[in-house]
N, C-alpha and C positions, 0 to 999 in steps of 0.2 A: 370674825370681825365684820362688821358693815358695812357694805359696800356705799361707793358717795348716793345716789339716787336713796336708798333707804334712808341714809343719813339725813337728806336734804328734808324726804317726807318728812320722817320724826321729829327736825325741826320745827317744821311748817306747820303740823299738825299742833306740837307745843305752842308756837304763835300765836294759832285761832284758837286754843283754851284760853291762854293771856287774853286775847283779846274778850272769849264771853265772860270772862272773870272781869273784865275794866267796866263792861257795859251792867252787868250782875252787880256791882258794885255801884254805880251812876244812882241806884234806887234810895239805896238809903242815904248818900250825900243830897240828894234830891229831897227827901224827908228831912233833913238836918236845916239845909238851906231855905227851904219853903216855910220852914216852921218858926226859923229865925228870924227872917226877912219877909213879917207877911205883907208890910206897905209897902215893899218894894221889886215885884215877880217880877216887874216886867225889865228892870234895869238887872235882875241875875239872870233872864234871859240873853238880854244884848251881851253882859258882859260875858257870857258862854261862847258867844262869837265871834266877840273881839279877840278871844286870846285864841278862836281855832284858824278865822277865816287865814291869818299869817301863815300857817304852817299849811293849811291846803291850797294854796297858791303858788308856796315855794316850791310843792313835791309838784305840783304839777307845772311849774318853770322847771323844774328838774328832771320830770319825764317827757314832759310834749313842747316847752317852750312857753313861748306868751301866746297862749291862743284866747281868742276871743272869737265871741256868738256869732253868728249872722245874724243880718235883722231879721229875718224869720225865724231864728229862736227864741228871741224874748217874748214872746206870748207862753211859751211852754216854760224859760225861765220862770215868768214871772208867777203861773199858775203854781207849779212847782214850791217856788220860796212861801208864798201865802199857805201851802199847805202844810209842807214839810216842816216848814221851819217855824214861821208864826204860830200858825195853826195846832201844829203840834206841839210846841214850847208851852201854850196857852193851855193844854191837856195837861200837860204835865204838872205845871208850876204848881196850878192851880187845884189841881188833882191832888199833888203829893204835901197840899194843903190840909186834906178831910182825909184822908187814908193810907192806911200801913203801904208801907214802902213793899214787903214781901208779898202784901196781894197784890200791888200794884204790877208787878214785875210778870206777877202769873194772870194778869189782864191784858197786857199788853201783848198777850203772847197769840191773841186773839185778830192781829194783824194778817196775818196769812191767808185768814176766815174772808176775811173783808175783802180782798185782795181776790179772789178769788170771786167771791161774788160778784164784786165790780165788771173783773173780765169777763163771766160771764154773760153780763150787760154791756158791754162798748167794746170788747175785744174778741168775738165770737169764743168763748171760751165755754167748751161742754163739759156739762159737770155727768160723772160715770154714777152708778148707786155709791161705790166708794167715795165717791166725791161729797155727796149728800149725805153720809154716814160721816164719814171725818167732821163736815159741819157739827152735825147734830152733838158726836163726841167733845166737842172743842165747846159748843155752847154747855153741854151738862157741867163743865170741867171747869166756865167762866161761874154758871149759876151756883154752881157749890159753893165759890170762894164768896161770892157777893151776901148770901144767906148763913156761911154756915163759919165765915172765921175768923181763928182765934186767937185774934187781935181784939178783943171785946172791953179793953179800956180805951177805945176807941167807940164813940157814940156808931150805932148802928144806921142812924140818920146820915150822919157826916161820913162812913164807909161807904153807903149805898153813893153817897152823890158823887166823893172820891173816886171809887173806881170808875162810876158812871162818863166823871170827866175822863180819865183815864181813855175810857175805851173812845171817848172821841177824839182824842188826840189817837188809837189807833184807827180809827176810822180817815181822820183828816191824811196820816200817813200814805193809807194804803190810795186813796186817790193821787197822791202822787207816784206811789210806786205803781200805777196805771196806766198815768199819763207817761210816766217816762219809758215804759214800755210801748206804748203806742207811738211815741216820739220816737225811740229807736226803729221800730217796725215799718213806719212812716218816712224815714228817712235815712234809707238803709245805705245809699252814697256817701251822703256830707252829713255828721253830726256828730258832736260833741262826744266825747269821747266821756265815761263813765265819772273819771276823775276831776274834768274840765269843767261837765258839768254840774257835780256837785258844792264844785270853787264858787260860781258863780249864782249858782243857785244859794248859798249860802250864804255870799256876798250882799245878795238883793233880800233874802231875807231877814238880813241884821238890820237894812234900813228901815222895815217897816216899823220896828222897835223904838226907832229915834223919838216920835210924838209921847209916847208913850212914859218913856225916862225922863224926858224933861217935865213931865207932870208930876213926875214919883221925885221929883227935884234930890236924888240920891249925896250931891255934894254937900246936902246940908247933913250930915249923916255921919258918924267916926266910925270908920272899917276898922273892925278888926282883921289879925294877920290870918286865924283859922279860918274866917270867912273868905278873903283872897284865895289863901291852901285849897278848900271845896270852890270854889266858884272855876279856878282853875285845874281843879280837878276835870269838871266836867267839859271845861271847854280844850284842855291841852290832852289828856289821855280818854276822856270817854268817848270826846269828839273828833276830833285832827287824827289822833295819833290809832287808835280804833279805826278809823275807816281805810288809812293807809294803809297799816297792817294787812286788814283786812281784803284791800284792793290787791298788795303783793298774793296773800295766799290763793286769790282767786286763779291770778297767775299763774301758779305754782301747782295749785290740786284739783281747780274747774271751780265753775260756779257751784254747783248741786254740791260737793263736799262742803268747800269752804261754809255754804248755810245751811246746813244739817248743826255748824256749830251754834248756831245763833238760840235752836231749840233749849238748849242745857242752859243759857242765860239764867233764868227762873231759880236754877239750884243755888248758882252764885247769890242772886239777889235774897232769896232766902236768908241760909245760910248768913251771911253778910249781915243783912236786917238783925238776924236774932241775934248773933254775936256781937254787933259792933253799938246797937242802939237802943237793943234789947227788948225787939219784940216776939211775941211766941213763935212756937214751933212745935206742930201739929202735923197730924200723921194725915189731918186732912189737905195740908198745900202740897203733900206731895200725891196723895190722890188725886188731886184738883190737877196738877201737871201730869203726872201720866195719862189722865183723859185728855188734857189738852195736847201733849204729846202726840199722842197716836192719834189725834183727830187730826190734826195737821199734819201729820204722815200722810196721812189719807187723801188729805185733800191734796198735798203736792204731787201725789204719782196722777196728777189731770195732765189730758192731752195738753203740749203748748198751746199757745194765743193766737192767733190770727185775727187781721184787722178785718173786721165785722163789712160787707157792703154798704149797710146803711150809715 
């Protein structure tokens, strides 16, 4: 029989499958929604955040209280929300506009890449030959899928630009997952706690959206109920509910476990894609992920970050 500690892992670990399976899934509601609503991305962007921002506020009145920024967080707030959140929504939408949801899934997995590079640049972070190998892996493994797949009732034109948007929305990403790393490193006493700050960074990113909705004037519009179902999909389980999840297992098995899960995302979205919406399935998205795979292995075993002198 099992003892509780084994038990708890085997839970935990079950968890952060659930959760790369919600986020693996985000791709193709992502493609359903985008394609349905093309006059209106920027109003299923906000409303992704209207149904999460409630529940990341509650968990975090439920673990830390009511906290609030200091005035010298809102610069890294604010930098933060424009990247993460607008910045990246705007990849996406617009992205899962022109291109299959299952390359998308295995484009975005090119965030690590970027992330990496950046610290290099602004957080003295030295890249090893395995570092510059994993690159190289992680690009052959992005170029594959942009030239070679097959999803080809998909215009070739409209996949290149797709993923193209895609990977700037991982690009926009990984500058926040920079800053907030320098913001922690930076402010190693008093700051926001992982949870705290994502509330509020989240917060300040659904307002940038407001201009935006009121031009797409969405009330003149009759929802349907499947469209609520997906819209709330992404914002109550792929958004809110995913990252809690995801914040407890950190908890529970360390950082470095917990996002080892986030790699196998790509098989969900696959998967998921071909089954639920019915696009191809090709022996090359899974070569294309195993390159990316192992190049992002590579590049995570980099020394930590440290904040740069200059």
């Amino acid at each position: 029989m099992l003892d509780f500690s084994t038990r708890k892992l085997a839970i935990t670990n079950a968890m952060m499958l659930v959760v790369s399976a919600l986020w693996g899934f985000a791709w193709p509601v992502g493609r359903l929604l985008a394609t349905d609503l093309l006059d209106l991305p920027f109003t299923v962007m906000f409303l992704r955040y209207t149904f999460a921002i409630p529940i990341l506020f509650a968990w975090m009145w439920i673990k830390e209280g009511n906290v609030r920024p200091k005035r010298s967080d809102y610069k890294y707030i604010a930098i933060m929300a424009f990247t993460s959140v607008f910045l990246y929504q705007i990849g996406y939408m617009y992205g899962m506009q022109k291109t299959a949801a299952s390359d998308a899934s295995l484009v975005i997995g090119f965030n690590p890449v970027f992330v990496a590079i950046l610290s290099a640049i602004f957080l003295s972070h030295k890249f090893t030959s395995k570092g510059v190998g994993g690159v190289a892996l992680s690009f052959a493994g992005i170029l594959l899928i942009f030239v070679a797949s097959p999803n080809v009732s998909i215009d070739l034109e409209d996949r290149l630009l797709g993923n193209s948007l895609i990977m700037f929305g991982a690009f926009s990403y990984a500058i926040y997952n920079v800053l907030m790393r320098y913001y922690f490193l930076t402010n190693s006493n008093e700051h926001l706690s992982s949870l705290s700050l994502i509330a509020w960074v989240s917060l300040i990113g659904w307002t940038l959206f407001i201009p935006f909705v009121i031009s797409e004037a969405p009330w003149e519009r009759s929802w349907t109920t499947n469209e609520w179902i997906l819209i709330g999909y992404l914002g109550v389980l792929s958004t809110a509910l995913s990252y809690v999840l995801f914040a407890i297992g950190i908890e529970e098995i360390g950082s470095t476990r917990a996002s080892s899960f986030i790699n196998i995302v790509p098989i969900f979205g696959i998967l998921s894609s071909w089954l639920w919406i019915g696009e191809e399935l090709h022996w090359i998205q899974f070569l294309s992920f195993i390159l990316i795979y192992f190049g992002v292995s590579l590049v995570n075993q980099q020394p930590p970050e440290t904040v740069s002198s200059n």
